[in-house]
C-alpha positions as CSV (number, residue, x, y, z in Angstrom):
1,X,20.3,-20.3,13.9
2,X,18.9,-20.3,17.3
3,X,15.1,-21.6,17.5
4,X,12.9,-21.0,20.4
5,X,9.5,-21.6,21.2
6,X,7.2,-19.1,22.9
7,X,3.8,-18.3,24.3
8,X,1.9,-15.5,24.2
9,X,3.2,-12.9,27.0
10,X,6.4,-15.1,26.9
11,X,9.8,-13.1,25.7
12,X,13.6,-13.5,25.1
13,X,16.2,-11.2,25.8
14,X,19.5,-10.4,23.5
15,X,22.4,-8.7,25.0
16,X,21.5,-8.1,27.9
17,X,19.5,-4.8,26.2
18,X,16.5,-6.2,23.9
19,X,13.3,-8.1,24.7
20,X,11.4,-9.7,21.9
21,X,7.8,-10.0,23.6
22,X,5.5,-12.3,21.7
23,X,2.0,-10.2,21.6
24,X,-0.7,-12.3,20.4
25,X,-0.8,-15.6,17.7
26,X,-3.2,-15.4,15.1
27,X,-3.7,-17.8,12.2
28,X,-0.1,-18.3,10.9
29,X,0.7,-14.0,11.9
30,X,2.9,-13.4,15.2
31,X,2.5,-10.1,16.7
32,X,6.0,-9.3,18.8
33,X,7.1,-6.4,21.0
34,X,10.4,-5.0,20.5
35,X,12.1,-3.0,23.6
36,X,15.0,-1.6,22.2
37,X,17.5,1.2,22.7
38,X,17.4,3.9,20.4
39,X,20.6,3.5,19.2
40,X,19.6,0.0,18.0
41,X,18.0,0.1,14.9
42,X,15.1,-2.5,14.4
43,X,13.6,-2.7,10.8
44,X,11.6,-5.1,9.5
45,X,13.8,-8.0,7.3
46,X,11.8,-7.3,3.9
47,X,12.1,-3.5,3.9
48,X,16.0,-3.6,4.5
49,X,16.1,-5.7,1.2
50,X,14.1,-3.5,-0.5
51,X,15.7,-0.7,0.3
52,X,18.9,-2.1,-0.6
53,X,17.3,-3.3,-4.1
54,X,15.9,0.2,-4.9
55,X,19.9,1.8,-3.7
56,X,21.8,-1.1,-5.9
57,X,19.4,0.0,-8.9
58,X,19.5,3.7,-8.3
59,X,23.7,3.3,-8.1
60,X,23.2,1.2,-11.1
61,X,20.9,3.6,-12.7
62,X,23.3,6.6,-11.9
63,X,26.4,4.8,-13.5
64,X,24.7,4.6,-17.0
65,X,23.7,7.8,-17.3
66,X,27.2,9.2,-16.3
67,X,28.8,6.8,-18.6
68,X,26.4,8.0,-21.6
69,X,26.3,11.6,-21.1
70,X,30.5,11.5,-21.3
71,X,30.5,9.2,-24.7
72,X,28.0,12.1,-25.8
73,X,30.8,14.7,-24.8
74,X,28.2,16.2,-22.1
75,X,28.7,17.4,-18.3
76,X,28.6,15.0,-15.6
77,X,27.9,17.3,-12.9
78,X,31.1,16.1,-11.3
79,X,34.1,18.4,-10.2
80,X,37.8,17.4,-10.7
């Protein structure tokens, strides 16, 4: 991992495309500006995960009730 230090109004640029603008410093919050592309997506770390969390569950979720309605000789909803 890469570790930088910055001021405020000081940015870094990645690829050539993307500019990571550090806004404002307050207590221990950083405010940053992303200029991005649209077809770069820019999501916040700790939504991702949760997403992915709630889509593992949900798959997980899914699975057992396919799995129980076929032992109980109902439909799945699923064509051959």
């Amino acid at each position: 991992m890469l570790v930088l230090a910055r001021k405020v109004g000081q940015s870094i640029v990645i690829g050539g495309n993307v500019e990571i603008l550090v806004i404002e410093v307050r207590g221990d919050q950083v405010r940053l500006g992303i200029e991005a592309p649209r077809s770069i997506p820019v999501h916040r770390k700790e939504l991702l995960e949760q997403i992915r969390d709630e889509n593992i569950k949900a798959a997980s979720d899914t699975s057992v009730d396919v799995v129980t309605k076929i032992l109980e000789g109902g439909q799945t909803g699923q064509t051959d």
